[in-house]
C-alpha positions in Angstrom: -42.3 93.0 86.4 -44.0 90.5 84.0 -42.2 87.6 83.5 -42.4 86.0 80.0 -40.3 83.0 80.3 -41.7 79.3 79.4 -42.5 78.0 82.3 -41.4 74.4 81.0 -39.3 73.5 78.3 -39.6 70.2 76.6 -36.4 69.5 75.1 -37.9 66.5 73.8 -40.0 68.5 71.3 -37.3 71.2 70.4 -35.6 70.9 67.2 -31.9 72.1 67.3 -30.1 73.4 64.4 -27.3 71.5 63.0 -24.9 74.0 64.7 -26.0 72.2 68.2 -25.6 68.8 67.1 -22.3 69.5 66.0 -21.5 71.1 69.2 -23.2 68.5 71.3 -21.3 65.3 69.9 -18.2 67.0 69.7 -18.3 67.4 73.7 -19.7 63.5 73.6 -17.0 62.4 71.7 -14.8 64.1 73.8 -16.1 62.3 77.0 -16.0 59.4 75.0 -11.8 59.8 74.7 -11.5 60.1 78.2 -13.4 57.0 78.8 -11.3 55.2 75.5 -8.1 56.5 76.8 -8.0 54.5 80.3 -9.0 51.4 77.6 -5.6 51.9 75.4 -3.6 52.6 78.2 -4.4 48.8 79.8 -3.9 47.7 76.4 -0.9 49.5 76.2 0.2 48.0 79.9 -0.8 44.8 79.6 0.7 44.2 76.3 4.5 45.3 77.5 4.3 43.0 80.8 5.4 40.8 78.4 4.9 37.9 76.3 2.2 36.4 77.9 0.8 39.9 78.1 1.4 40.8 74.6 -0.1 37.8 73.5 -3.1 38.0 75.4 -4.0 41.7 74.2 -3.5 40.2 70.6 -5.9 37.1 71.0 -8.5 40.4 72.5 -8.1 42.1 69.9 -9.1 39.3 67.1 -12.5 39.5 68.6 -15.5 41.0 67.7 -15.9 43.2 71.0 -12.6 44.8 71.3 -12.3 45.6 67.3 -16.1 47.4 68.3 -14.4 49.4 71.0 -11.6 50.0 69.0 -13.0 51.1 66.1 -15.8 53.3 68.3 -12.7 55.2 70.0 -11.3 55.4 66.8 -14.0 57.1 65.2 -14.6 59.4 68.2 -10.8 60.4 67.8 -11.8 61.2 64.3 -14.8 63.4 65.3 -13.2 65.1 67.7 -10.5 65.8 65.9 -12.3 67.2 62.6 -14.9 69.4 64.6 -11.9 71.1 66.7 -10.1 71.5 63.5 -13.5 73.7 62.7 -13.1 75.6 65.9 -9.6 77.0 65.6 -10.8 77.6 61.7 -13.4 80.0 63.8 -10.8 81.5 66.1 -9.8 82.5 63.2 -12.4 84.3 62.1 -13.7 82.2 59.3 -17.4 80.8 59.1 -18.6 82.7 62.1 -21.7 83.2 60.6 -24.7 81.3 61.1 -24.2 79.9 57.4 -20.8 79.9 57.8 -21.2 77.4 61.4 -23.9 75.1 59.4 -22.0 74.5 56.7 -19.1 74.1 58.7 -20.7 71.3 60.6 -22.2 69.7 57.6 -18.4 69.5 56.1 -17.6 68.1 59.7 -19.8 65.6 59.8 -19.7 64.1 56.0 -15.5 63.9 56.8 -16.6 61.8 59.7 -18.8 59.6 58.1 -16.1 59.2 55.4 -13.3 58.6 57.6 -15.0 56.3 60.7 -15.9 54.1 57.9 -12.7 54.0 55.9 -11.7 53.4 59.7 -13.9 50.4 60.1 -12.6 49.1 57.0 -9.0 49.2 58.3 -10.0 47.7 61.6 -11.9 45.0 60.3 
């Protein structure tokens, strides 16, 4: 049997289609929730202890650092959000073709970019 496989594959050089991207960050983003989520909920816990609590979350959040990690959960939230939109639009049966999947992803991603910076804007 002759075995025709690469040997090695140099991801490095290989140039994936949108499609992959698309698919790629939205995982990425989704690890990225998980991470934000354990951020929120101290936020969240520390801020009803009480007063002092409140008040110290509040001060955090008028600097530079946590309006960063805010705004980066935020916009992985948005990502997320828009490219599973596009999957159930799939399970459905619409844009399942090649054309279909790039040009989905291409809508995804200008949305982001739209939103995470009206996002910023808010935050800031």
């Amino acid at each position: 049997m002759k075995d025709n496989r690469p040997v090695n594959l140099d991801i490095g050089t290989m140039r994936l289609p949108i499609t992959a991207w698309a698919s790629i960050t939205h995982r990425a983003s989704g690890v990225l929730l998980f991470a934000g989520v354990a951020v929120l909920l101290w936020m969240l816990d520390t801020s009803l202890s009480g007063p002092e609590g409140f008040a110290a979350v509040r001060e955090c959040l008028d600097s530079f650092i946590a309006k960063l990690v805010v705004w980066v959960i935020v916009a992985g939230l948005i990502y997320h959000s828009l490219a599973g939109i596009k999957h159930l639009v799939m399970d459905f049966g619409i844009g399942e073709t090649m054309a279909g999947g790039v040009l989905g992803a291409r809508i995804v991603i200008v949305l982001s970019v739209v939103l995470i910076l009206l996002a910023g804007a808010w935050i800031w």
